[in-house]
C-alpha positions in Angstrom: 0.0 0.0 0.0 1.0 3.0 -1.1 2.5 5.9 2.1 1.4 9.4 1.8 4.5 11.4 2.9 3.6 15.1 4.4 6.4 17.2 4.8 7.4 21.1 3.7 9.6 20.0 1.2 9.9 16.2 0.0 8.5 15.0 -2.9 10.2 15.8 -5.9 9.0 16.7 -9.2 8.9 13.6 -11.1 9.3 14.5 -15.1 10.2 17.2 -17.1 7.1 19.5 -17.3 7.6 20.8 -20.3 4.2 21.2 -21.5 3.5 23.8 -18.6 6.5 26.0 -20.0 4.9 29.9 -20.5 6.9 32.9 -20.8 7.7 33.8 -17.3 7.6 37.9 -17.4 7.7 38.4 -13.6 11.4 38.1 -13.7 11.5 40.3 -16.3 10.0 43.2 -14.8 12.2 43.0 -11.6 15.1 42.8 -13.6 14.2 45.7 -15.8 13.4 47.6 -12.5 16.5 47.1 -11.6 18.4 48.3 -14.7 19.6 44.7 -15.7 19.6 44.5 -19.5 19.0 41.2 -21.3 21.5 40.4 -24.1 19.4 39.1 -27.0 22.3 37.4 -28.3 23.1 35.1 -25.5 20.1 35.7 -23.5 21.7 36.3 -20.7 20.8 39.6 -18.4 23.4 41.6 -16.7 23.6 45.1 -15.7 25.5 47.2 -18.3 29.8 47.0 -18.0 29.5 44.0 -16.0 32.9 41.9 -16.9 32.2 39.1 -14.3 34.5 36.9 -12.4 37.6 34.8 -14.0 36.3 32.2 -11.6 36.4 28.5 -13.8 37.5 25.1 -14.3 39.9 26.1 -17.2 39.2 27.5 -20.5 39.3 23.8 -22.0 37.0 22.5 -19.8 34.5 24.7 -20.1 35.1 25.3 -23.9 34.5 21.5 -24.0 31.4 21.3 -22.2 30.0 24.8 -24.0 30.7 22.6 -27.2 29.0 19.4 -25.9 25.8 21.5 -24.5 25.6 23.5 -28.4 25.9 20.1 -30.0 23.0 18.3 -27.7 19.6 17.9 -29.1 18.4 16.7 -25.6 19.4 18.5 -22.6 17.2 17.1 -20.3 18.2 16.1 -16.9 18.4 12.3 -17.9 19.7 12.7 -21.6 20.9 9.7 -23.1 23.4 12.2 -25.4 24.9 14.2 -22.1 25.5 10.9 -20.4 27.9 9.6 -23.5 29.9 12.7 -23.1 30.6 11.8 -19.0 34.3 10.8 -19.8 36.1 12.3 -16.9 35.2 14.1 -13.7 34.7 17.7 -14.6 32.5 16.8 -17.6 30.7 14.4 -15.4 30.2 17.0 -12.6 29.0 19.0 -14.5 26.4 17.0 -16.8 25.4 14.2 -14.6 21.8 13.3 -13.9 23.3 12.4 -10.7 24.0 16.0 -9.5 20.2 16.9 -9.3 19.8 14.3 -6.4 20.9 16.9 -4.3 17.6 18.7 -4.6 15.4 15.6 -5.4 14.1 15.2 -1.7 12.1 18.7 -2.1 8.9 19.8 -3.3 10.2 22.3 -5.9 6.9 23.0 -8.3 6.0 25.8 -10.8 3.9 27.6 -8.0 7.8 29.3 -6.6 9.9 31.5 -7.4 13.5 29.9 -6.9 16.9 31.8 -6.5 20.0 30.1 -7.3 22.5 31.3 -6.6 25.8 30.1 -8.3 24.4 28.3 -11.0 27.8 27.4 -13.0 27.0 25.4 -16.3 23.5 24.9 -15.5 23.1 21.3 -14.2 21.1 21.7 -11.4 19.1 25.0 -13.3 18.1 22.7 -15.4 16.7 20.2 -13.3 15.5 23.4 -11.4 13.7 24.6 -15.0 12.0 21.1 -15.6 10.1 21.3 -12.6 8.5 23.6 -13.5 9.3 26.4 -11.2 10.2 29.8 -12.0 14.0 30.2 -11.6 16.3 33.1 -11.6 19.7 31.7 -11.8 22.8 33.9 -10.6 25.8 33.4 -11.8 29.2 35.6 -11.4 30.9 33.6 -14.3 30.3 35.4 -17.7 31.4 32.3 -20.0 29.4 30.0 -17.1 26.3 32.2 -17.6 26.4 31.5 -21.8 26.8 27.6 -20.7 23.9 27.8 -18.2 21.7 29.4 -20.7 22.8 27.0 -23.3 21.6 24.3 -21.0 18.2 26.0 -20.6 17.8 27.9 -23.3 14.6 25.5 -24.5 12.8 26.5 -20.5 11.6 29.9 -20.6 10.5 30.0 -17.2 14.3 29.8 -16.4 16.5 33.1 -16.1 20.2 33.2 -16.2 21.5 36.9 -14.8 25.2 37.4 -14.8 26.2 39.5 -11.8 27.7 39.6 -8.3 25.3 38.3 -5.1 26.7 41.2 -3.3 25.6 43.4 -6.0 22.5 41.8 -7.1 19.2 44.0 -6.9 15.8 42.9 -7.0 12.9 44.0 -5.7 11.8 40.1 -6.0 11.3 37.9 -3.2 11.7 34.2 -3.6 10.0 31.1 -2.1 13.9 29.2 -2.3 16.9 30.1 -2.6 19.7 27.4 -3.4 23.4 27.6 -2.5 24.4 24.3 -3.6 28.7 24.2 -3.8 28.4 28.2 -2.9 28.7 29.0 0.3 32.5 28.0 0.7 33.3 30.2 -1.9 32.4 33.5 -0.1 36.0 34.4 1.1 37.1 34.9 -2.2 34.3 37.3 -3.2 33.5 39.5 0.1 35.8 41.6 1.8 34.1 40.9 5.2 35.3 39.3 8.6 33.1 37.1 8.4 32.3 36.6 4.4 30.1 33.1 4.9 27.6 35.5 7.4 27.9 38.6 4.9 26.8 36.0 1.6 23.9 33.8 3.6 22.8 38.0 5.0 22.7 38.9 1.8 20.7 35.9 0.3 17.6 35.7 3.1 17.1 39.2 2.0 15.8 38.1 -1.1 14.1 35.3 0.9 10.1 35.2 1.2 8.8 35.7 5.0 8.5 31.6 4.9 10.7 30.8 2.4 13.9 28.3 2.7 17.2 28.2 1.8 19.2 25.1 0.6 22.5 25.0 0.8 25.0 22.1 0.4 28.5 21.8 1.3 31.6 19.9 2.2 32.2 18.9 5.5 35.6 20.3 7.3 35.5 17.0 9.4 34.3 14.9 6.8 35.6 11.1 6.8 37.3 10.9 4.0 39.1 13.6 4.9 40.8 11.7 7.5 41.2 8.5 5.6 43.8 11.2 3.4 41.8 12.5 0.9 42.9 15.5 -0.1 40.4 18.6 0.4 38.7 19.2 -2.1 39.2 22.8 -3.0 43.2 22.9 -2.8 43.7 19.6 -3.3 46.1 19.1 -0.2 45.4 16.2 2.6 44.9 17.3 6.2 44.6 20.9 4.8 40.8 21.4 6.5 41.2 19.3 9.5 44.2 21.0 10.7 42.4 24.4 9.6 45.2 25.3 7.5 42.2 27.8 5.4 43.2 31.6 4.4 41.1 34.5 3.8 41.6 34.3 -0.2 40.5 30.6 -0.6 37.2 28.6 -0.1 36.8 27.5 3.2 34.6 24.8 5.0 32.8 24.1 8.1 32.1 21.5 10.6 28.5 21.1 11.9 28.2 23.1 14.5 30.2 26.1 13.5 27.8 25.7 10.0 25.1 26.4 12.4 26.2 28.8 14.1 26.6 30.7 11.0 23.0 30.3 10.0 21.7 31.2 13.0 23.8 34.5 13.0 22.4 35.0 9.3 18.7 34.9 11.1 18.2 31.1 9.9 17.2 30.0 13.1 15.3 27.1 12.0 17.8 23.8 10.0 17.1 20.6 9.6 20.9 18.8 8.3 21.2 16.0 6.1 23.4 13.4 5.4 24.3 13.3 1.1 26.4 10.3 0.6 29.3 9.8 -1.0 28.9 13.7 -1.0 27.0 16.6 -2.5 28.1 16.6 -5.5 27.1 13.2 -7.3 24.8 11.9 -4.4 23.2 8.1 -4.5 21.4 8.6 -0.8 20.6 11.1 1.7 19.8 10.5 5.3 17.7 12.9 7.7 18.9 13.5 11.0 16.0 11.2 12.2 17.3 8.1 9.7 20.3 9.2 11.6 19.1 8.6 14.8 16.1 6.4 14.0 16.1 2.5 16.1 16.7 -0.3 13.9 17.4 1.4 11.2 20.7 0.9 9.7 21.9 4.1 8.4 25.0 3.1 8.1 24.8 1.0 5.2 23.9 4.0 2.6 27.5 5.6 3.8 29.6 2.4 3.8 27.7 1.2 0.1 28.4 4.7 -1.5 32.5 5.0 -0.6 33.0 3.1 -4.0 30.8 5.4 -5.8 33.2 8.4 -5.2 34.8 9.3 -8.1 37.5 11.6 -5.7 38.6 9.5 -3.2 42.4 8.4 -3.9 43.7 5.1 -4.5 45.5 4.9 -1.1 43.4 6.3 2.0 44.8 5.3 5.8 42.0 3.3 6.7 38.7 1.8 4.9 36.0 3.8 5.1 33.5 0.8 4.4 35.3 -0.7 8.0 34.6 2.3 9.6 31.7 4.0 8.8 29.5 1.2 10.9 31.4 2.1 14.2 30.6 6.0 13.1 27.1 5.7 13.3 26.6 3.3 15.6 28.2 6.2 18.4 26.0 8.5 16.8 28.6 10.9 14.8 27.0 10.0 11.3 26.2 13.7 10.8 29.2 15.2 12.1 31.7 12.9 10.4 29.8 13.1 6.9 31.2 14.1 3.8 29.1 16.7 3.2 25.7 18.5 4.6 22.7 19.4 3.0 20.8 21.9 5.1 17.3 23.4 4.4 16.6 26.3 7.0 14.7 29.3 7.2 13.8 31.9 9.6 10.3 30.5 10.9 9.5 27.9 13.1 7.4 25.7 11.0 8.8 22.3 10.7 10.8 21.7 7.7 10.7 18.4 7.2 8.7 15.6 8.3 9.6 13.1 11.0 9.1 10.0 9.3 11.4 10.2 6.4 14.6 8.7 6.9 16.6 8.6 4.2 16.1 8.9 -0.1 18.3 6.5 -2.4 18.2 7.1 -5.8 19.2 4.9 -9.1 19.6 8.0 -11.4 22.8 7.1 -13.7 20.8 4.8 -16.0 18.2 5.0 -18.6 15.4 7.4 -17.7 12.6 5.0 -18.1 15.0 2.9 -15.0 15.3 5.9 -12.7 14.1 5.4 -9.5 13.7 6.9 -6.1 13.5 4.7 -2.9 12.1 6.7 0.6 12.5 5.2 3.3 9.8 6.1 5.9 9.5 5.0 10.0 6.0 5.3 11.7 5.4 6.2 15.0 4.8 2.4 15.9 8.6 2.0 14.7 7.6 0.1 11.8 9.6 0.9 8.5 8.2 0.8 5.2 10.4 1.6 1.9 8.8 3.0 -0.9 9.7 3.0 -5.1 8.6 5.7 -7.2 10.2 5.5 -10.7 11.5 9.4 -11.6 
């Protein structure tokens, strides 16, 4: 028998929704309010002199997956074309149907207005785009904003702006805003003390009175990190544990100094989650209640999704598989994660529901094959798993 799941934000759109597409104008009135300028050639809006950040992957490999994207007849979340192009890790990153897991476990619908900010080549607008929701996509990279309109250019209730979060302008509120991969980036953009509280200040003012914010991001005291992978941004082992981080480069947190932030940035209200292997190209994600939940056995999503990480080294100090049962079974799942995905706001309204315990998803395949499992505990502490092809 089917369960009916209630939460804020949990179900996920299910399949492109391209037949609701309409010309979305509300965006374009803000904009225009705001003195942004739309660029008929690219169609990409910016305000006028606006030369954007050199921030990138390198010119080849984001001339190589312009290229792919202009050559693509289907650009569609689970395109069978993108997925033969997935021949190393950046053009995998960046065109992998796995990437939109991340935001699967939400009800995003065409009824909201989404902010997302740092939208790079588009994956996740895309995904964004297809359900059917109205998104403004931000991004500070001139040649990433061409690439993330390329990707969307068939969804025309999707809007890429080129321009600075700290100099963004809108008279727009939004229902979500998205800093997925974002947030560790702020030292390199904001000449603040504390640039991580300046960016998430700057973002919930664009936030709706009961809007969220979604943000996903490496864990300082991730696992892996310890085993001797290196971090991800500099590439060096030990670099975040031993807190080795300057002003200039990207920078992440542990749990509770992540919350700590929020809070200060009036997000009072988180829920954490567990994305394993990590963010990036997730397979399952675990609620702090899966976390905690009796008989449940969490651990298994971590220990079954160390394989499936395309970044871990060859040679780590320990096995992570060995290890990750002892993690959770003393209760440090969620501090010892890879990553975190956190979904906050600045009400009191729960944000998700109590009964879902983790989401595992079978997305690198065909798209008639793609499949979500939930994972859902009653208050009678029975558990029921539930299929629901994507």
């Amino acid at each position: 028998m089917a369960h009916s799941v209630k939460y804020k934000l949990t179900k996920t759109c299910t399949t492109p929704r391209l037949a609701f597409l309409k010309l979305y104008s509300s965006f374009e009135s803000a904009l225009t309010q705001a003195d942004y300028q739309l660029d008929a050639s690219t169609g990409i809006w910016s305000r006028p002199g606006f030369q954007g950040i050199n921030y990138s992957d390198g010119y080849k490999v984001e001339r190589h997956i312009e290229d792919v994207i202009n050559s693509t007849s289907d650009l569609t979340v689970f395109s069978a074309e993108l997925r033969s192009h997935y021949t190393d890790w950046a053009s995998t990153y960046h065109l992998s149907s796995t990437r939109a897991n991340i935001l699967r476990p939400f009800q995003l619908t065409e009824n909201q207005d989404i902010l997302e900010i740092g939208a790079g080549c588009g994956a996740l607008t895309r995904y964004l785009g297809e359900c059917g929701a109205n998104v403004l996509a931000l991004e500070v990279s001139l040649r990433r904003s061409k690439i993330a309109r390329a990707r969307t250019h068939d969804l025309p209730n999707v809007a890429v702006l080129a321009e600075a979060l700290l100099e963004f302008k809108s008279e727009q509120k939004f229902d979500v805003i998205t800093l997925i991969g974002v947030l560790e980036y702020a030292g390199l953009y904001l000449a603040s003390d504390k640039p991580a509280e300046t960016m998430l200040a700057k973002a919930v003012s664009f936030l709706k009175p009961s809007g969220v914010v979604i943000i996903a991001i490496e864990n300082q005291l991730g696992l892996k990190y310890f085993a001797g992978a290196p971090e991800d941004h500099v590439q060096v082992p030990m670099y975040g544990l031993e807190g080795r981080y300057r002003k200039n480069q990207p920078q992440t947190y542990g749990r509770q100094i992540l919350s700590t932030i929020l809070t200060s940035s009036g997000l009072t209200n988180m829920s954490f989650l567990a994305p394993f292997p990590d963010y990036k190209l997730p397979i399952s994600i675990i609620t702090e209640n899966g976390l905690t939940k009796q008989g449940f056995d969490a651990a298994a999503f971590a220990l079954q999704s160390t394989t499936r990480d395309p970044q871990l080294p060859q040679i780590m100090g320990f096995s992570p598989e060995l290890v990750w049962p002892q993690i959770f079974s003393n209760k440090l799942g969620l501090d010892l994660s890879n990553s975190f995905l956190v979904v906050a706001s600045a009400e009191t309204e729960e944000l998700l529901d109590k009964s879902l315990l983790a989401c595992h998803y079978s997305t690198n395949r065909v798209s008639k094959y793609a499949k979500e499992t939930m994972f859902i505990g009653d208050q009678d502490g029975e558990i029921s798993v539930n299929y629901r092809m994507l």
